[in-house]
PyMOL commands that place a pseudoatom at each C-alpha (Angstrom):
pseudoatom trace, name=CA, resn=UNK, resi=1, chain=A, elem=C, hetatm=0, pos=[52.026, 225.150, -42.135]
pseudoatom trace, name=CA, resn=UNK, resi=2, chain=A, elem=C, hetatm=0, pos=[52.875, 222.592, -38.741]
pseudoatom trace, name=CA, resn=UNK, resi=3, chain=A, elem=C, hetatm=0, pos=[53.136, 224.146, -36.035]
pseudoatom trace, name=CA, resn=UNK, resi=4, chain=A, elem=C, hetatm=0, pos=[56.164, 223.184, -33.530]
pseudoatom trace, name=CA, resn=UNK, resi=5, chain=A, elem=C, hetatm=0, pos=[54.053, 220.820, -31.521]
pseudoatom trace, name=CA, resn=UNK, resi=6, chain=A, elem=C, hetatm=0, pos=[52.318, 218.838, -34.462]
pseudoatom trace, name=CA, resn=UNK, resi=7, chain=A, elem=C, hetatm=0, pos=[55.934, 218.473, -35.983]
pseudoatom trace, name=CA, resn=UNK, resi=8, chain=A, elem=C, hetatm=0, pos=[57.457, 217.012, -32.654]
pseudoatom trace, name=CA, resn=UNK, resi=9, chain=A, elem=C, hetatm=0, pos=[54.286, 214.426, -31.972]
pseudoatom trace, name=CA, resn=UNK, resi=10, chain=A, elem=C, hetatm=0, pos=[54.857, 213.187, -35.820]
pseudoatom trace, name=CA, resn=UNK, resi=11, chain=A, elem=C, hetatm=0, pos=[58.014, 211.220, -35.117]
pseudoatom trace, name=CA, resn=UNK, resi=12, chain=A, elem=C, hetatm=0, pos=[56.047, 209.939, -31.414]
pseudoatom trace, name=CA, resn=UNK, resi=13, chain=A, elem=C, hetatm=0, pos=[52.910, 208.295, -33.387]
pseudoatom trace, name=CA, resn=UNK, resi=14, chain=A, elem=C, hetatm=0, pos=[55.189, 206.754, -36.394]
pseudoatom trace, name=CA, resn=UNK, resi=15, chain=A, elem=C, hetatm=0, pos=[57.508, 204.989, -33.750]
pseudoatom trace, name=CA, resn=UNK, resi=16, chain=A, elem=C, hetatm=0, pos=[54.566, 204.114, -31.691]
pseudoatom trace, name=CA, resn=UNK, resi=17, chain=A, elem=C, hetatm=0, pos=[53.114, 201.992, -34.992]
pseudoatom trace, name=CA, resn=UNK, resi=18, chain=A, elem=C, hetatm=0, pos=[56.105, 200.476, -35.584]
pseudoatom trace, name=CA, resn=UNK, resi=19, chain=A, elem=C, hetatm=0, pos=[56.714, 198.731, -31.937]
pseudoatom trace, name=CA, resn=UNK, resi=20, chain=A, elem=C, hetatm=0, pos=[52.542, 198.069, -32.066]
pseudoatom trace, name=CA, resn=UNK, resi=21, chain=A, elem=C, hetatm=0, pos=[53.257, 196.119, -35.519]
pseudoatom trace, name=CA, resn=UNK, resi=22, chain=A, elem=C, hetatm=0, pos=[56.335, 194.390, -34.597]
pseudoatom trace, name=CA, resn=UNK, resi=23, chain=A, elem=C, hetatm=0, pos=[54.492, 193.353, -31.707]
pseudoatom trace, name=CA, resn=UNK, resi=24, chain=A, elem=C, hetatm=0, pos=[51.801, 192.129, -33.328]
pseudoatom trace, name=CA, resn=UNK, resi=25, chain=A, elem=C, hetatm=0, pos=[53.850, 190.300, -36.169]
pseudoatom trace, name=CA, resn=UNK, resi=26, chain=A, elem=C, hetatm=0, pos=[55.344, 188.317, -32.771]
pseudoatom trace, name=CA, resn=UNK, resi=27, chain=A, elem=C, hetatm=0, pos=[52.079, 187.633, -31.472]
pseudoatom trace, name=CA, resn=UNK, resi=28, chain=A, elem=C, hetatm=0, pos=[51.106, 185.881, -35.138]
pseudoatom trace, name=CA, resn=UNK, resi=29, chain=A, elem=C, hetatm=0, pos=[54.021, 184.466, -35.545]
pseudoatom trace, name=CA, resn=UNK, resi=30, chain=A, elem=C, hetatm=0, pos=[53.914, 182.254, -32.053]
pseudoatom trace, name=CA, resn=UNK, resi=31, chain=A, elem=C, hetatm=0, pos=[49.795, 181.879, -32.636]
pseudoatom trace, name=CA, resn=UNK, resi=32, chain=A, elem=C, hetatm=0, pos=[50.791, 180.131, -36.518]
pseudoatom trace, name=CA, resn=UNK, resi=33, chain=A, elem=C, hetatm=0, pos=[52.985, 177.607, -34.736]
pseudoatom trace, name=CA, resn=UNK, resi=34, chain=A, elem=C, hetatm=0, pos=[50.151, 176.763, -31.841]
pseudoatom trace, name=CA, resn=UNK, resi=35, chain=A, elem=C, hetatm=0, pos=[47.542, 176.701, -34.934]
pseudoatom trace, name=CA, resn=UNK, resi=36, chain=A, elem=C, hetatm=0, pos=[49.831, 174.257, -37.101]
pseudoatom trace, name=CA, resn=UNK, resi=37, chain=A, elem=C, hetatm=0, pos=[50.274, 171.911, -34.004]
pseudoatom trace, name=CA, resn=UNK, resi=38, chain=A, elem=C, hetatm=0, pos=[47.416, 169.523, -35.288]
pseudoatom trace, name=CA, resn=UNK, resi=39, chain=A, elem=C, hetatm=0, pos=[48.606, 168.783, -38.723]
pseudoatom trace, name=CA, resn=UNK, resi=40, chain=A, elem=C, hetatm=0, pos=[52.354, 168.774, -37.578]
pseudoatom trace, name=CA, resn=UNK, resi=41, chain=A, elem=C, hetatm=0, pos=[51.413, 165.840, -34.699]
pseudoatom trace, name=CA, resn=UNK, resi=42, chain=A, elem=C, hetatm=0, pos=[49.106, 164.267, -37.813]
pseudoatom trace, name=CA, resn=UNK, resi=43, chain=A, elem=C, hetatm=0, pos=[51.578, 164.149, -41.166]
pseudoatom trace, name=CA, resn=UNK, resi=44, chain=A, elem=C, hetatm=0, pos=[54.551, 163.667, -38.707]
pseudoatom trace, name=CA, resn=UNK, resi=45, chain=A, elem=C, hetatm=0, pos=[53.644, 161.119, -36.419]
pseudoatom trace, name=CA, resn=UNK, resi=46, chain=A, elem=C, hetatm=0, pos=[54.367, 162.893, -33.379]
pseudoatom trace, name=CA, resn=UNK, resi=47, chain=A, elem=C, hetatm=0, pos=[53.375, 162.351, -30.001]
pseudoatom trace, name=CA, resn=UNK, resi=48, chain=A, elem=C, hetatm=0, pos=[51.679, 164.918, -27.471]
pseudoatom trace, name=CA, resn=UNK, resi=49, chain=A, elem=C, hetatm=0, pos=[54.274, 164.920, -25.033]
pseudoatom trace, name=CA, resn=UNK, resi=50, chain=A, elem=C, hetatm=0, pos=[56.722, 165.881, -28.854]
pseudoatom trace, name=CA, resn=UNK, resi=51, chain=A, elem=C, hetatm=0, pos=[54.367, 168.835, -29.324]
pseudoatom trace, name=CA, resn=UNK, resi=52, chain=A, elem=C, hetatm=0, pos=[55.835, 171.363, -26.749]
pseudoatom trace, name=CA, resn=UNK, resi=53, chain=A, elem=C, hetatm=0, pos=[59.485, 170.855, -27.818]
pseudoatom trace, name=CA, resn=UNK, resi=54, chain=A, elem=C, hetatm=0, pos=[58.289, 172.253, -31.498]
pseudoatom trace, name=CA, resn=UNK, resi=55, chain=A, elem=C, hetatm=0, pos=[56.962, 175.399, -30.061]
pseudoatom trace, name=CA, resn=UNK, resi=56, chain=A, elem=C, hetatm=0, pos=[60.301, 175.884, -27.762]
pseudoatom trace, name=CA, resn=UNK, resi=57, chain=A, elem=C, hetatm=0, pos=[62.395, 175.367, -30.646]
pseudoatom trace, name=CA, resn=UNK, resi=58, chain=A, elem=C, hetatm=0, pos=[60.499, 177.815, -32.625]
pseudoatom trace, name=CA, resn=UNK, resi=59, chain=A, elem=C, hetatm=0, pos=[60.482, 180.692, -29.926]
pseudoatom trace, name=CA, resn=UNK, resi=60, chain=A, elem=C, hetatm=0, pos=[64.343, 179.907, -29.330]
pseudoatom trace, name=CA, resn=UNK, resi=61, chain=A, elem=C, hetatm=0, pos=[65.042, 180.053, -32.876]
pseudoatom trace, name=CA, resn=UNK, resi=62, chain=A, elem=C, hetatm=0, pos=[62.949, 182.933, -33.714]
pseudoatom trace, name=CA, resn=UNK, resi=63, chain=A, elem=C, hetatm=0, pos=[64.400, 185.192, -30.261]
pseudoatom trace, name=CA, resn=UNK, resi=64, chain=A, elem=C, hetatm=0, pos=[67.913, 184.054, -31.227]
pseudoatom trace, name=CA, resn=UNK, resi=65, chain=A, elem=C, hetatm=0, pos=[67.242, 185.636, -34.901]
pseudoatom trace, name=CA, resn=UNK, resi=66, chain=A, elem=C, hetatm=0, pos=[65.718, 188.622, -33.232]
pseudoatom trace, name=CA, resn=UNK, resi=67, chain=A, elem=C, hetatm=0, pos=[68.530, 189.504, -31.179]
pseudoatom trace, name=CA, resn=UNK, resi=68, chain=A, elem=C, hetatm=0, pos=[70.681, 188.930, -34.169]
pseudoatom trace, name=CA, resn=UNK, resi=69, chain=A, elem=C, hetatm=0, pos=[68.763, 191.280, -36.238]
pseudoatom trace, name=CA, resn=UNK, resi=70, chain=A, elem=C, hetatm=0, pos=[68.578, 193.665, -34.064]
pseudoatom trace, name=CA, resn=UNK, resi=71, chain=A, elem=C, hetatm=0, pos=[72.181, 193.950, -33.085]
pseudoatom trace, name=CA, resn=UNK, resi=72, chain=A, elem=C, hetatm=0, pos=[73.216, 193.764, -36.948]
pseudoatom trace, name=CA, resn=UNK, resi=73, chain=A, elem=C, hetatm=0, pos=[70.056, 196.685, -37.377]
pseudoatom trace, name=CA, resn=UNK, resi=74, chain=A, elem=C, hetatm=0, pos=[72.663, 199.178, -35.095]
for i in range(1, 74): cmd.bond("trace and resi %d" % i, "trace and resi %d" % (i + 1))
show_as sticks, trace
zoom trace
């Protein structure tokens, strides 16, 4: 049988994995764009000072979805 406090600390620890693994997915997500730089400059013909724009598009992109999804998510 759960006692009171084991019951109220449940909810604490599954919330707590969730915001650790979203912020993990965002961490991997950015680190696959700075890992995909290479072969993006190589098979597109891009030039260094191209490179940063890719990765600003990305993160704009991907925090304008995240704002969506969250606001449609309440």
């Amino acid at each position: 049988m759960l006692t009171n406090k084991s019951a109220n600390s449940a909810p604490k620890w599954a919330i707590l994995v969730v915001f650790c693994l979203a912020q993990f997915i965002d961490v991997a997500n950015l680190s696959a764009v700075n890992i995909s730089l290479p072969t993006i400059k190589a098979e597109l013909n891009f030039s260094e000072s191209q490179l940063p724009w890719i990765v600003n598009a990305f993160t704009l992109t991907f925090g304008t979805f995240l704002l969506i999804g969250g606001k449609l998510g309440d």
